[in-house]
MDTraj code that builds the backbone (N, CA, C; nanometers):
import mdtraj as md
import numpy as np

residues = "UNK UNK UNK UNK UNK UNK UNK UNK UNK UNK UNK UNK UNK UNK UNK UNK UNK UNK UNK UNK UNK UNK UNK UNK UNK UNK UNK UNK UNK UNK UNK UNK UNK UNK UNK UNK UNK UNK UNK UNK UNK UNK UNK UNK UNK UNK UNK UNK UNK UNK UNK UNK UNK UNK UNK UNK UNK UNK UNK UNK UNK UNK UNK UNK UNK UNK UNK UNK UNK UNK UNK UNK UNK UNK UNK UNK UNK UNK UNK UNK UNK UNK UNK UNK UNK UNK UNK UNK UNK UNK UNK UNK UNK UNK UNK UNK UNK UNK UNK UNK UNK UNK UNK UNK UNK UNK UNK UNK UNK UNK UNK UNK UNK UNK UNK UNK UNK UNK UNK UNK UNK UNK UNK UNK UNK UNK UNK UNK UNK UNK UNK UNK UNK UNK UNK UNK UNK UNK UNK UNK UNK UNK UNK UNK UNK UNK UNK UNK UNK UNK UNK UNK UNK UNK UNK UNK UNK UNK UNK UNK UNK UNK UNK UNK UNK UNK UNK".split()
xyz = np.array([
    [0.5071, 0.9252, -0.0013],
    [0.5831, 1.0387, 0.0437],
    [0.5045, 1.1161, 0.1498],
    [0.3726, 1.0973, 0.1187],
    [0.2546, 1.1798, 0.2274],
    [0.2913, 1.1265, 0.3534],
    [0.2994, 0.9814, 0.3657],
    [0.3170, 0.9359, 0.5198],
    [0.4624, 0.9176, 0.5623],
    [0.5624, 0.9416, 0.4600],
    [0.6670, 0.9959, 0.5040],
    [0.7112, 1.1022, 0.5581],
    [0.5996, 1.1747, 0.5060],
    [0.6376, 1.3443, 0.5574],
    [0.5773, 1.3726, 0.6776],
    [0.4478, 1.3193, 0.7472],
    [0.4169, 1.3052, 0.8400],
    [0.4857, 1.2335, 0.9208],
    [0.5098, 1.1301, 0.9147],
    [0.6023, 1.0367, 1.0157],
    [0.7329, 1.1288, 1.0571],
    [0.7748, 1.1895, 0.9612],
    [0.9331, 1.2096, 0.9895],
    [0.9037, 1.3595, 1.0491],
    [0.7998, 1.3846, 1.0673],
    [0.7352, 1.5282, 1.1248],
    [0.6979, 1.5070, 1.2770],
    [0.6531, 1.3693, 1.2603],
    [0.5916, 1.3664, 1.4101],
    [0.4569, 1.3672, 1.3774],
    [0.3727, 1.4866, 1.3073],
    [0.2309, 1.4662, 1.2864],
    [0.1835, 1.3241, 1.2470],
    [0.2396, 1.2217, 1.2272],
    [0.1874, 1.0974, 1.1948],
    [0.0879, 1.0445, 1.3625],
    [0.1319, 1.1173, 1.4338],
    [0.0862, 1.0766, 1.5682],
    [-0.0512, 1.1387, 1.5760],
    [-0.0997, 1.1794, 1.5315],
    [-0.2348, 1.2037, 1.5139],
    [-0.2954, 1.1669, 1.4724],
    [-0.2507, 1.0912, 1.3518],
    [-0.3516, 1.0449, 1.2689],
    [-0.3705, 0.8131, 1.2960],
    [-0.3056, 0.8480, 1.3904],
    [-0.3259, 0.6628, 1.4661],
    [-0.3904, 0.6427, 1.5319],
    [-0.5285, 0.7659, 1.5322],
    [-0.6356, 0.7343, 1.5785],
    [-0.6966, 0.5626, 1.4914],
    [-0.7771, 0.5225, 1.5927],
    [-0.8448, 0.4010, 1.5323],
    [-0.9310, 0.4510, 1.3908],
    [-0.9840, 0.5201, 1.4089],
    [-1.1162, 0.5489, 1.3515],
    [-1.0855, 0.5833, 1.2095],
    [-0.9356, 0.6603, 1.1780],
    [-0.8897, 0.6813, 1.0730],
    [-0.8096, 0.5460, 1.0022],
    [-0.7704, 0.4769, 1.1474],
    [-0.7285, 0.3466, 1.0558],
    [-0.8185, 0.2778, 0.9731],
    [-0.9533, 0.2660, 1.0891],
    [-1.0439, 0.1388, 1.0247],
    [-1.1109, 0.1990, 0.8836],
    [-1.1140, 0.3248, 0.8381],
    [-1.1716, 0.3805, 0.7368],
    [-1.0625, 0.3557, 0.6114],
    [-0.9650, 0.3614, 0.6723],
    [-0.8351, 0.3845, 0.5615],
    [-0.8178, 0.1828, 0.4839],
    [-0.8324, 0.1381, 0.6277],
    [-0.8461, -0.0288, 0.6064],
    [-0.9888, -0.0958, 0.5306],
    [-1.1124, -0.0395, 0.5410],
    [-1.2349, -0.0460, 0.4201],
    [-1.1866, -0.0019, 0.2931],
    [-1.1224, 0.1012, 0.2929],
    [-1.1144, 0.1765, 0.1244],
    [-1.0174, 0.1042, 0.1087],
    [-0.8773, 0.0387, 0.1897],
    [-0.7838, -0.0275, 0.1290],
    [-0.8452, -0.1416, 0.0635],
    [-0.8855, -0.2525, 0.1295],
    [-0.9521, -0.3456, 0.1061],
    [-1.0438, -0.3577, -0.0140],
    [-1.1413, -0.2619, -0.0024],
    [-1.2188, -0.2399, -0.1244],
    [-1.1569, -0.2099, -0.2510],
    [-1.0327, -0.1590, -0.2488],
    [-0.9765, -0.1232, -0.3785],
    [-0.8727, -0.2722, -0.3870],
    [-0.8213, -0.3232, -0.2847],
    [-0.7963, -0.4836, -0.3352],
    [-0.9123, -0.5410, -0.3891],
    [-0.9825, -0.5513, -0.3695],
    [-1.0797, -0.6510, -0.4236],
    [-1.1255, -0.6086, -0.5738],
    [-1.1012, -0.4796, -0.6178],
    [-1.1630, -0.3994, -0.7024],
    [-1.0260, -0.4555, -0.7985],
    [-0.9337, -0.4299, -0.7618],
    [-0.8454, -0.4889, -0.8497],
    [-0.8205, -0.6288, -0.8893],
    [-0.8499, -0.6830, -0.7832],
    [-0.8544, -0.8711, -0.8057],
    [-0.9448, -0.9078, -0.9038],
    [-1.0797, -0.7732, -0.8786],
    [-1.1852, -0.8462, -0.9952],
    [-1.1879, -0.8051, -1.1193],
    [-1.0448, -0.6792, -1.1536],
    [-1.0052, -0.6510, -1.2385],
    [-0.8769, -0.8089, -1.3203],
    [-0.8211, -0.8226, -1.2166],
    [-0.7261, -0.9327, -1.2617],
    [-0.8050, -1.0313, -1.3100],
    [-0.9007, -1.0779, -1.2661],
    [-0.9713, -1.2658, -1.2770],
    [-1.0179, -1.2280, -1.3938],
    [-1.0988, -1.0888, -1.4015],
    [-1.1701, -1.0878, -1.5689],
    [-1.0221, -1.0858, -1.6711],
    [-0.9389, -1.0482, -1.6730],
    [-0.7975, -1.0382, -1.7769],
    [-0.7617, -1.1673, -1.7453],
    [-0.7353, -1.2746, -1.6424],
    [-0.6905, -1.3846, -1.6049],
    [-0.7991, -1.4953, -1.7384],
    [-0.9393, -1.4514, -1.7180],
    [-1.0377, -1.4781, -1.7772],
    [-1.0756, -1.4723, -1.9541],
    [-0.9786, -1.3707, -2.0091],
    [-0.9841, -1.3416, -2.1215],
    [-1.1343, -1.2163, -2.1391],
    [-1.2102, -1.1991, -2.0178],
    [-1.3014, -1.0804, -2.0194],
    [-1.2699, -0.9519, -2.0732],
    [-1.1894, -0.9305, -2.0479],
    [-1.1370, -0.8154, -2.1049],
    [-0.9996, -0.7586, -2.1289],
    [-0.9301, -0.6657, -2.0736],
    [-0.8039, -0.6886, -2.0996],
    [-0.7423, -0.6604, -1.9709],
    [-0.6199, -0.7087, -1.9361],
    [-0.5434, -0.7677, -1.8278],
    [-0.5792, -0.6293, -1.7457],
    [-0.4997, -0.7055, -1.6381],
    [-0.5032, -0.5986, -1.5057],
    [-0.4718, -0.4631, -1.5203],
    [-0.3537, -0.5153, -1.5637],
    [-0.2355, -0.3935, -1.5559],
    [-0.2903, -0.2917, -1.7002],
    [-0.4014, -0.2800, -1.7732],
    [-0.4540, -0.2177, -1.8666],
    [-0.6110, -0.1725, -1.8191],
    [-0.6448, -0.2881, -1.7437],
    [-0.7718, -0.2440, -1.7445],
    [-0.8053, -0.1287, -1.6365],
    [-0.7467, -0.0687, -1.5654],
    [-0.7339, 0.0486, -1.5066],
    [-0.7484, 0.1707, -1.5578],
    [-0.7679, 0.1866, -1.6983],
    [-0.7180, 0.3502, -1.8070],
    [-0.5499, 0.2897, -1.7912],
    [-0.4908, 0.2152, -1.7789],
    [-0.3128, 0.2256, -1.7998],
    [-0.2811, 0.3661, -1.7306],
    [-0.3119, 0.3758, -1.6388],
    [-0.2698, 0.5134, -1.5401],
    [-0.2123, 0.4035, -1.4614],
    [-0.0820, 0.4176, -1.4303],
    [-0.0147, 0.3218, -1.3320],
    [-0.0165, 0.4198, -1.1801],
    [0.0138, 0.5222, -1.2596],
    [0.0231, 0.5988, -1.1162],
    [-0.1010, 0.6273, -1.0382],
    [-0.2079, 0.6554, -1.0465],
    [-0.3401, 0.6701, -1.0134],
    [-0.3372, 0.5146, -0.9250],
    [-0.3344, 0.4087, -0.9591],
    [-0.3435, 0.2744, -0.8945],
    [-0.2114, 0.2962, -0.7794],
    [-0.0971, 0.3180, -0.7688],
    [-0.0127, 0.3179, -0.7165],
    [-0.0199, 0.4376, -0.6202],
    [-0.0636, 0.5803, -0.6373],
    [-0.1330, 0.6639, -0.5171],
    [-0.2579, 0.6195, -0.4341],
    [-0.3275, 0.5362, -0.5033],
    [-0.4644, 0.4926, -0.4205],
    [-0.4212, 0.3808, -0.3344],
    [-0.3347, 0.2428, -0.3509],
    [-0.2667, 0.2024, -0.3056],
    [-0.1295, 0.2373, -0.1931],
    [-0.0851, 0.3376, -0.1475],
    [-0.0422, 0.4749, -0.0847],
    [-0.0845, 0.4980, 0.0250],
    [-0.2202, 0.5573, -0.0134],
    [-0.3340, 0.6377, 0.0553],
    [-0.3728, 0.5753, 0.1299],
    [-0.4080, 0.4404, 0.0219],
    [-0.5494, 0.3910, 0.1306],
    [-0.4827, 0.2473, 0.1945],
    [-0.2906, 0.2628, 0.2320],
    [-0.2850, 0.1628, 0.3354],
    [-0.2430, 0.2111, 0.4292],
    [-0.3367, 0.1169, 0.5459],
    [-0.3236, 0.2097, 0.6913],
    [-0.1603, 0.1837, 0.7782],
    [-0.0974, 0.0406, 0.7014],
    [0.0115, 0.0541, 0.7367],
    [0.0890, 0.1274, 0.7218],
    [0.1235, 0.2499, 0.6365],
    [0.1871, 0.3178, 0.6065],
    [0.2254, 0.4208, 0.7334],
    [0.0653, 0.4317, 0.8480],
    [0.0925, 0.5073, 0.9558],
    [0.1969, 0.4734, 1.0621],
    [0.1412, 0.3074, 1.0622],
    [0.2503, 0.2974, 1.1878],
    [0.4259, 0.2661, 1.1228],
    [0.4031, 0.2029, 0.9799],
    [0.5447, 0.2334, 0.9156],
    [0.6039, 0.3181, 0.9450],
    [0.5791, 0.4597, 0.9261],
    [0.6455, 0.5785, 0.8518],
    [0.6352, 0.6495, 1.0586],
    [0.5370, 0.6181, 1.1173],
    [0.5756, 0.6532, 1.2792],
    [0.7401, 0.5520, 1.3486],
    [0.6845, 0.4886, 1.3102],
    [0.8449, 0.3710, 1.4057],
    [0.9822, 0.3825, 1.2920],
    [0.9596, 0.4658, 1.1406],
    [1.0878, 0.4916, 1.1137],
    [1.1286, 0.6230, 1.1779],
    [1.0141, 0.6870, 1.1285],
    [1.0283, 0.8337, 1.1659],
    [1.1090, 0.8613, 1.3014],
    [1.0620, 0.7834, 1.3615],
    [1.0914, 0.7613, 1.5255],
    [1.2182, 0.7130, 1.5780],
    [1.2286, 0.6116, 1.4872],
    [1.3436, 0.5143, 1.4894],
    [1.4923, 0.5925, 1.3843],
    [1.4736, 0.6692, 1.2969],
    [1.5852, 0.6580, 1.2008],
    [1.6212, 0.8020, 1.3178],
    [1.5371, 0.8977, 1.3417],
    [1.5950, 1.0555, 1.3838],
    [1.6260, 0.9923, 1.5471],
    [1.5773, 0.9240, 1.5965],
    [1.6300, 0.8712, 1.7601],
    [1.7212, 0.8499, 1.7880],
    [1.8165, 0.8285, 1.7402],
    [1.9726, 0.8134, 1.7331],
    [2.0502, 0.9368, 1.7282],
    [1.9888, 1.0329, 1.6651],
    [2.0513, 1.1457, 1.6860],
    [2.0205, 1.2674, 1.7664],
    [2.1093, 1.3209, 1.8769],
    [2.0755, 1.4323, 1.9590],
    [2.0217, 1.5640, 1.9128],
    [1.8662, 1.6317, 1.9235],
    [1.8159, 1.7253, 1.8678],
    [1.8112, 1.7441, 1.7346],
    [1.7619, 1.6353, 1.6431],
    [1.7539, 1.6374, 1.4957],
    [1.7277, 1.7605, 1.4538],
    [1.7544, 1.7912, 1.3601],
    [1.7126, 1.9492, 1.3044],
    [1.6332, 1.9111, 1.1698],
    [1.6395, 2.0221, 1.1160],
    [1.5334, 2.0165, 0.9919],
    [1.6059, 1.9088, 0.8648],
    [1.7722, 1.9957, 0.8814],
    [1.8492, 1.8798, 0.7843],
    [1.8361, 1.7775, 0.7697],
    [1.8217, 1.7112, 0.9060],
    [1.8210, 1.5742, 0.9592],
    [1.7307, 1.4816, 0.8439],
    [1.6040, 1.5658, 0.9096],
    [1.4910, 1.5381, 0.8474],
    [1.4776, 1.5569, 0.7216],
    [1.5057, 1.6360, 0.6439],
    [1.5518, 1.6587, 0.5185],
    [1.6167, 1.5552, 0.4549],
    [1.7407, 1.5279, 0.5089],
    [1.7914, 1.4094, 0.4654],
    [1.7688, 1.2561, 0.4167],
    [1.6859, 1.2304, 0.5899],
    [1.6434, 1.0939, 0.5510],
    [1.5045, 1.1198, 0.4340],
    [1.4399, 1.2293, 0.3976],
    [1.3128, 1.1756, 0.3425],
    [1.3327, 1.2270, 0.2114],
    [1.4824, 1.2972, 0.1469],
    [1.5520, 1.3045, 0.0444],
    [1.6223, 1.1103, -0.0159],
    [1.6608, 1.0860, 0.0768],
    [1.6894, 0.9645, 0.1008],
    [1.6021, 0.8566, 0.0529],
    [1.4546, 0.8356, 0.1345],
    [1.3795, 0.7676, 0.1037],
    [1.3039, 0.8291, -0.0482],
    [1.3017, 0.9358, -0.0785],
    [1.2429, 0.9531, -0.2077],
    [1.3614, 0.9046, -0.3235],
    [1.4711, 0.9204, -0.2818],
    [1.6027, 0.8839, -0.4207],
    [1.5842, 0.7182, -0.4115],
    [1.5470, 0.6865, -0.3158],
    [1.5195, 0.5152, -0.3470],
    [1.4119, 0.4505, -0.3649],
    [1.3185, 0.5455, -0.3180],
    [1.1481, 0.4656, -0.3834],
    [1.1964, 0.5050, -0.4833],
    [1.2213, 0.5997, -0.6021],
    [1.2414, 0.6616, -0.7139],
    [1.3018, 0.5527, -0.8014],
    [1.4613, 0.5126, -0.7365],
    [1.5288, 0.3827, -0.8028],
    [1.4471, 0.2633, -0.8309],
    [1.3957, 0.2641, -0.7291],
    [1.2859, 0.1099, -0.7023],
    [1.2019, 0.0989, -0.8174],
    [1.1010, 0.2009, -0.7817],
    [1.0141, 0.2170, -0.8956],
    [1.0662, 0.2285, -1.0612],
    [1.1650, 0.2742, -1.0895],
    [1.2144, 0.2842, -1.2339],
    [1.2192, 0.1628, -1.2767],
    [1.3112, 0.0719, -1.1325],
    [1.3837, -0.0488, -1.1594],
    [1.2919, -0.1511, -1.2096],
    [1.1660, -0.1622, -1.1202],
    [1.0491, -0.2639, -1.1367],
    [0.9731, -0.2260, -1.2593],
    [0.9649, -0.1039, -1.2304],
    [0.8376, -0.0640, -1.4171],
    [0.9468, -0.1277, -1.5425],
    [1.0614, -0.0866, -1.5402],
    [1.1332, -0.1065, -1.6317],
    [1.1159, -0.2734, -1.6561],
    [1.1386, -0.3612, -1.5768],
    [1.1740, -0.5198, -1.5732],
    [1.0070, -0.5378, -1.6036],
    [0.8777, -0.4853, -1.5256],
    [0.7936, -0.5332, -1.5870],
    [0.7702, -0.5205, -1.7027],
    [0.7921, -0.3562, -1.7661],
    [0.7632, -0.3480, -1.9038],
    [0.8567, -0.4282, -2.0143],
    [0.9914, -0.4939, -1.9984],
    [1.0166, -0.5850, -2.0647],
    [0.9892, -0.7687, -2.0698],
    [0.9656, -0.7338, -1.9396],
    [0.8661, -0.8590, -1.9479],
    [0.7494, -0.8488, -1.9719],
    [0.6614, -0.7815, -2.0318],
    [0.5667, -0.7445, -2.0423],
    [0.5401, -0.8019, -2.2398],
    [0.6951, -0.7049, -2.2944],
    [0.7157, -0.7559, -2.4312],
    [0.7568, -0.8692, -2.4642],
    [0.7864, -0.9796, -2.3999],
    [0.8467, -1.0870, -2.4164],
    [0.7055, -1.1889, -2.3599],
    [0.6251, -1.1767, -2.2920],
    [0.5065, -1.2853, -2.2709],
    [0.3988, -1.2625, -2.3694],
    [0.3308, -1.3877, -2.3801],
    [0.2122, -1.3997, -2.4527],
    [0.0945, -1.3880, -2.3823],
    [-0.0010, -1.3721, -2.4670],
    [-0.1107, -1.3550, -2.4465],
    [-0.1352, -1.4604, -2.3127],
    [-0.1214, -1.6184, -2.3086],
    [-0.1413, -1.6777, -2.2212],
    [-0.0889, -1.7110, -2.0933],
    [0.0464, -1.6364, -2.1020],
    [0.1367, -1.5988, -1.9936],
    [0.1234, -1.4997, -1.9192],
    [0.0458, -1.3734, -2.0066],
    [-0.0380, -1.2656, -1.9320],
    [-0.1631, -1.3075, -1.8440],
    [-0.2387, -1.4030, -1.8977],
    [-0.3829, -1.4446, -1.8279],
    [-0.2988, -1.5374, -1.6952],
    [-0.1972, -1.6054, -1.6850],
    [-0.1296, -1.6525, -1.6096],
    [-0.1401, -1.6058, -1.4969],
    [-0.0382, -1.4996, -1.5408],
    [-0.0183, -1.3822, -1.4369],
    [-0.1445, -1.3100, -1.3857],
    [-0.1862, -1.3193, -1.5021],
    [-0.3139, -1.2220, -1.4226],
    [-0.4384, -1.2841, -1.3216],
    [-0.4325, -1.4521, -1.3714],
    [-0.4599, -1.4963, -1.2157],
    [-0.3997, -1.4845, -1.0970],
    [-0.2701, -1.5213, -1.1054],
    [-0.1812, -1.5239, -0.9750],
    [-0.2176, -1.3829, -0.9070],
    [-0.2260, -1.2523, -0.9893],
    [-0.2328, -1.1440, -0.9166],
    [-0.3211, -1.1302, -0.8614],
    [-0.4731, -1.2041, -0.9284],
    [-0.5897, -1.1495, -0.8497],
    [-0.6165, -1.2684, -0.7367],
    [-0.5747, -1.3817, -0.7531],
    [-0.6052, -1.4654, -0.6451],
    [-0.4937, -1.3961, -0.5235],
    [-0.3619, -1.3205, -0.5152],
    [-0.2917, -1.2447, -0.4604],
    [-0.3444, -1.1220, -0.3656],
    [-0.4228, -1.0463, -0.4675],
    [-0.4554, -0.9437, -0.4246],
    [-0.6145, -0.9516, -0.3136],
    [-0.6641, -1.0907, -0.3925],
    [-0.8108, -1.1300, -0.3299],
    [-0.7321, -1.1398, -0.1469],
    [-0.6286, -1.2208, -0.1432],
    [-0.5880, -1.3207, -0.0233],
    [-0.5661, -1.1635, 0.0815],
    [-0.4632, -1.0483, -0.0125],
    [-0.4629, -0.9559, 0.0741],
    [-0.6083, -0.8404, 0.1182],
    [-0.6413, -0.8443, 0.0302],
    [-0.7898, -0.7773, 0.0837],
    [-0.8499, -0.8764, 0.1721],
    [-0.8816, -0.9959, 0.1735],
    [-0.9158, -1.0365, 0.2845],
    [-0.8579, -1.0085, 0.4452],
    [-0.6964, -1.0767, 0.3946],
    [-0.6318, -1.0225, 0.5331],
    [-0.6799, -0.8548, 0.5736],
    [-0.6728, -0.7827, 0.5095],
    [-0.6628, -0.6148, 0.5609],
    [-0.7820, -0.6340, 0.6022],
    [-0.9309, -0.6991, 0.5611],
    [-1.0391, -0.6503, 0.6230],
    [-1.0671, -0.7084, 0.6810],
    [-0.9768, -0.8967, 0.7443],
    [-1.0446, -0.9273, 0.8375],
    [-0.9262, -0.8298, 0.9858],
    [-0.8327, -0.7837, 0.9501],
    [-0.7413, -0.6845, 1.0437],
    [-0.8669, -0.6171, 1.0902],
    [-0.9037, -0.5220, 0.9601],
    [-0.9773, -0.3883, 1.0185],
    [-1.1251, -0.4135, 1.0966],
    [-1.1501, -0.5407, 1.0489],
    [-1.2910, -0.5479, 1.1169],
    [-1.2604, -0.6347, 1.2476],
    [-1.1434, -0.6752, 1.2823],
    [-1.0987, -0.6989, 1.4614],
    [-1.0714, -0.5609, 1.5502],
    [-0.9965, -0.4728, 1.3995],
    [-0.9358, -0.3870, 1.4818],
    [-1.1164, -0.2827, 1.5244],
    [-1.1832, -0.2662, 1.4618],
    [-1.3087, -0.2062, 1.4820],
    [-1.3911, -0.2146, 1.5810],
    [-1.3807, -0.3959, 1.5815],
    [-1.4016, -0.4314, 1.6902],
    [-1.3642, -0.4468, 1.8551],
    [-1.2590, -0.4144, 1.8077],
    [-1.1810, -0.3799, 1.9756],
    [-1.2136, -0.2057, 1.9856],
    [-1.2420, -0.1828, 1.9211],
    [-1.2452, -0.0034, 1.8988],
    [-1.3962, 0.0064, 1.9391],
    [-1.4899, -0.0309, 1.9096],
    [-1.6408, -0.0513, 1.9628],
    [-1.6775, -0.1259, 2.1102],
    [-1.5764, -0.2280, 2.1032],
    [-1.6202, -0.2677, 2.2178],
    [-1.4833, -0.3273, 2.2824],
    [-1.4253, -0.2222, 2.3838],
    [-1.3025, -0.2380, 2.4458],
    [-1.3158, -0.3640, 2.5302],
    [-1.4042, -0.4798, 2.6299],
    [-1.3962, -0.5880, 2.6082],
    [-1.3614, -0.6898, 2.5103],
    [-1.3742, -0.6845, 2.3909],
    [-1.2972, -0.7370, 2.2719],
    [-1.1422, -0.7738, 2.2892],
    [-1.0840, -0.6559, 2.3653],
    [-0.9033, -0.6520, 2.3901],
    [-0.8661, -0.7773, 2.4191],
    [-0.9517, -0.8239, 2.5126],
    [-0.8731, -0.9016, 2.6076],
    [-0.9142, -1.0353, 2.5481],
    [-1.0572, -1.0235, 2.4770],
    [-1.0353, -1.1696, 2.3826],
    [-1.0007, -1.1856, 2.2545],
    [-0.9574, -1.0365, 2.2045],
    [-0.9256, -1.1266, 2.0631],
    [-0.8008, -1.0816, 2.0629],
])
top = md.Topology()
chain = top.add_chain()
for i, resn in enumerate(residues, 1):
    res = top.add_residue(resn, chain, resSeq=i)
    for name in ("N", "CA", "C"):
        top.add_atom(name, md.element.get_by_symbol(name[0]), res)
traj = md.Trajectory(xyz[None], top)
């Protein structure tokens, strides 16, 4: 909702500085990996699954996940940009609207998925959980890689503006 409210403000344009991306893209990354090595130990029978071994704060994992992806900037800029551009001199309503809008449907979303996981949740076994809980961390490993080999190109074009033109 944070980078919704910026985007649909316009202030999202400030914050697409590089420097805030590539920081936002380390802590993303690092907290993929932090979770993958949460999954492989539950995948592992180490301890207990992913989705527990956190404190069971779903939401705490799901704001840090939020926060710390840098896509969310240029997301929430090219809707922001894109949904009010169509209309002549948006006003506050406008804006009001769509990010009333987008909160009544992350809202649905989220009920919809916690709900289906938590009954699937009661219906698998113990070894259907370690299942899963590989797939997630070999998942989550593949995306922390991608984000940090992003952020460490994008760093690199940011350090050394020759970089642009070759990578």
């Amino acid at each position: 909702m944070l980078w919704a409210i910026l985007g649909l403000t316009g202030a999202v344009m400030v914050l697409q500085r590089d420097s805030l991306a590539i920081a936002l893209g380390l802590v993303g990354a690092g907290f993929l990996f932090t979770l993958a090595r949460s999954a492989f130990r539950g995948a592992l029978g180490k301890g207990e699954n992913a989705s527990t071994s956190t404190g069971g704060n779903g939401w705490k994992v799901g704001i840090m996940f939020s926060l710390a992806n840098p896509a969310g900037i240029a997301f929430w800029s090219g809707v922001g940009g894109g949904m009010l551009g169509g209309i002549a001199n948006p006003g506050t309503s406008d804006v009001a609207t769509v990010l009333l809008s987008f909160i009544a449907g992350s809202v649905t979303c989220g009920v919809l998925f916690a709900g289906l996981a938590g009954l699937g949740r009661r219906h698998a076994t113990g070894r259907t959980m370690r299942w899963i809980d590989g797939a997630c961390g070999i998942a989550l490993t593949w995306f922390g890689v991608r984000l940090l080999w992003s952020t460490i190109r994008r760093a690199s074009a940011w350090l050394n503006p020759a970089f642009r033109t070759i990578g």
